[in-house]
C-alpha positions in Angstrom: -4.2 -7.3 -16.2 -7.9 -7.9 -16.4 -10.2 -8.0 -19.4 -13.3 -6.5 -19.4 -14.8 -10.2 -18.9 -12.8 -11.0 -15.6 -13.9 -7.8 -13.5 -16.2 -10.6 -11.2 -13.5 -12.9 -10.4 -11.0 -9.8 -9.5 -14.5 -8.4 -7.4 -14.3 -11.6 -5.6 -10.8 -11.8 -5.2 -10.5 -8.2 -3.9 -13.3 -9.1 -1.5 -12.1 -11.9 -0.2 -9.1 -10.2 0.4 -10.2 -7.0 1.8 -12.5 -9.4 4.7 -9.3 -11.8 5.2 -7.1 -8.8 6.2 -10.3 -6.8 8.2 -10.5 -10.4 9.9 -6.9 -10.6 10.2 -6.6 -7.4 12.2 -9.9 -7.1 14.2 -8.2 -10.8 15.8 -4.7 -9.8 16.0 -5.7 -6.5 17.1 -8.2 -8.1 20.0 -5.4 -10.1 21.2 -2.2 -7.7 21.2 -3.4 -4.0 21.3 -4.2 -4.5 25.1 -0.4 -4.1 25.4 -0.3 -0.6 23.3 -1.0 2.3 25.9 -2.6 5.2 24.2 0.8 7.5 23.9 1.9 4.0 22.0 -0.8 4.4 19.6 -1.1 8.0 19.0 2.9 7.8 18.2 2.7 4.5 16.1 0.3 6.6 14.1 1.5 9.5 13.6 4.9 7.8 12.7 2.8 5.5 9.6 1.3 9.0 8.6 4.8 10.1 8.0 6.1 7.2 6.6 2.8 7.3 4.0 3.6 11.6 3.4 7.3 10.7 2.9 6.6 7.8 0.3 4.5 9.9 -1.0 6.6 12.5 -1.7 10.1 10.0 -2.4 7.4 9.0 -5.3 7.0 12.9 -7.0 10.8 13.1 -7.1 12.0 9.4 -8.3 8.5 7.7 -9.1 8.6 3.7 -8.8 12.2 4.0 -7.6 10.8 5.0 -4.3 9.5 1.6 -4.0 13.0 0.2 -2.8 12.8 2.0 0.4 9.1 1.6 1.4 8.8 -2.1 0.4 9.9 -4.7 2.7 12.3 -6.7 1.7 11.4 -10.4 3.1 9.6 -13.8 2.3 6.2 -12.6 4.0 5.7 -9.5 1.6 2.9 -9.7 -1.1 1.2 -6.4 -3.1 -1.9 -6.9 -5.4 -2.1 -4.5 -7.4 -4.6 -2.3 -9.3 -6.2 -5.2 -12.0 -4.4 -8.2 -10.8 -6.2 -11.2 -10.1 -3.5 -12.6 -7.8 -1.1 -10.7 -5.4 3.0 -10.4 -6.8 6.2 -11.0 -4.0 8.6 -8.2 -3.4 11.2 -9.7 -6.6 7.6 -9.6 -9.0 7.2 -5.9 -8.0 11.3 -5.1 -7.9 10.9 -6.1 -11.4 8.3 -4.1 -12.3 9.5 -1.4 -11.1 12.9 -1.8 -12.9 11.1 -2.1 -16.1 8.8 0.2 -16.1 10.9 3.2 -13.6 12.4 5.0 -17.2 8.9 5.4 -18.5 7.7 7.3 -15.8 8.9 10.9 -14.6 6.5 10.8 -11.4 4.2 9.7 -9.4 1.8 12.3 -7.1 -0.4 10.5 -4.5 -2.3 11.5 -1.7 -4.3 10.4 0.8 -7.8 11.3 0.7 -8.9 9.6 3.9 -6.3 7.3 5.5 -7.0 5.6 8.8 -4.0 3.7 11.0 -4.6 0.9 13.2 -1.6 0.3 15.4 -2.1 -3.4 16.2 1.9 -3.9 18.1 4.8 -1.8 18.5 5.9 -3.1 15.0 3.0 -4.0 13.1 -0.3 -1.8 12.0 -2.9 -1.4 9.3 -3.7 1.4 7.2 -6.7 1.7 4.4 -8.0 4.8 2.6 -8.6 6.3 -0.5 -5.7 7.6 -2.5 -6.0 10.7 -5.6 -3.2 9.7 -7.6 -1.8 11.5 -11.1 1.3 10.2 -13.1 3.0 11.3 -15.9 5.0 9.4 -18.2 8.3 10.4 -19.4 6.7 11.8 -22.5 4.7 14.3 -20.3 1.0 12.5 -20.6 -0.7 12.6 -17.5 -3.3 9.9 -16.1 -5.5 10.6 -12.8 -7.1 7.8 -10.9 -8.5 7.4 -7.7 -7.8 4.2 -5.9 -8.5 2.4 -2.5 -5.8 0.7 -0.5 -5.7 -1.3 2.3 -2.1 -2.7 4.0 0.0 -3.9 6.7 2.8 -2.1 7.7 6.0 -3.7 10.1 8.7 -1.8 11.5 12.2 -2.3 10.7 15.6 -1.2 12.3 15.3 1.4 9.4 11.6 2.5 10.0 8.3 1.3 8.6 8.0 -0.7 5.5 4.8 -1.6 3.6 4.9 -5.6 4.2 1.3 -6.4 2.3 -1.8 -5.3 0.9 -4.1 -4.5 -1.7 -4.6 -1.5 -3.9 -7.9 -1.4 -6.1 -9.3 1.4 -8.8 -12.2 2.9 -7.6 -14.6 4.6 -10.2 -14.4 8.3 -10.4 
């Protein structure tokens, strides 16, 4: 986690970041989306906006547990999360979500804004801003309002998060 001395580096990390994946998709996208038709993209979307309401809701009733079906499970997943200073592979976050899943009863996010960029028939981009309360198992609650920006890839079982970034925003 950060200190209150290391919020520049994590600023410039999270930049960094944030323009490598814009860049990312804005040359992917040139390249491939001329094969999407527009049917292709208004259902690639509206399928991500289900997988996000879905997660969403997997994450009220079994918070982190939900993670195991959303994440991807492969060698080119990476999350940075919240106060990180470097992104974690899919065992980092398994971990962290076994160790911390008892502590907390649920998660309730929503999407603020969200918008989907279909870049292939398996792969898009999301970012938007998410309003986000937990409570612990002991019943405290914590509110916080976050931006996150990912890449989503489509599986044989349906669309997992494969990387991205999710930063605190100041309320």
């Amino acid at each position: 986690m950060e200190s209150g001395n290391d919020k520049r580096p994590a600023s410039i990390a999270m930049l960094r970041y944030t323009l490598f994946i814009l860049y990312s998709s804005f040359i992917y996208s040139c390249s491939n989306q001329a094969g999407l038709t527009a049917n292709e993209k208004v259902k690639i979307t509206r399928e991500i906006r289900q997988t996000l309401k879905d997660y969403n809701e997997a994450m009220k009733k079994n918070a982190l547990s939900a993670d195991y079906k959303y994440l991807d499970n492969s060698d080119q997943f990476f999350w940075m999360p919240p106060g990180y200073l470097s992104a974690l592979s899919h065992d980092s976050v398994m971990a962290i979500v076994k160790n911390n899943a008892s502590v907390l009863k649920s998660i309730v996010e929503s999407f603020d804004t969200v918008t989907i960029y279909p870049l292939t028939r398996d792969l898009a981009a999301y970012t938007g801003r998410i309003h986000s309360v937990i409570t612990d198992s002991s019943g405290k609650v914590a509110e916080f309002h976050l931006w996150e920006t990912a890449i989503v890839v489509k599986r044989n079982d349906g669309w997992k998060l494969l990387s991205g970034q999710t930063s605190f925003l100041n309320n």
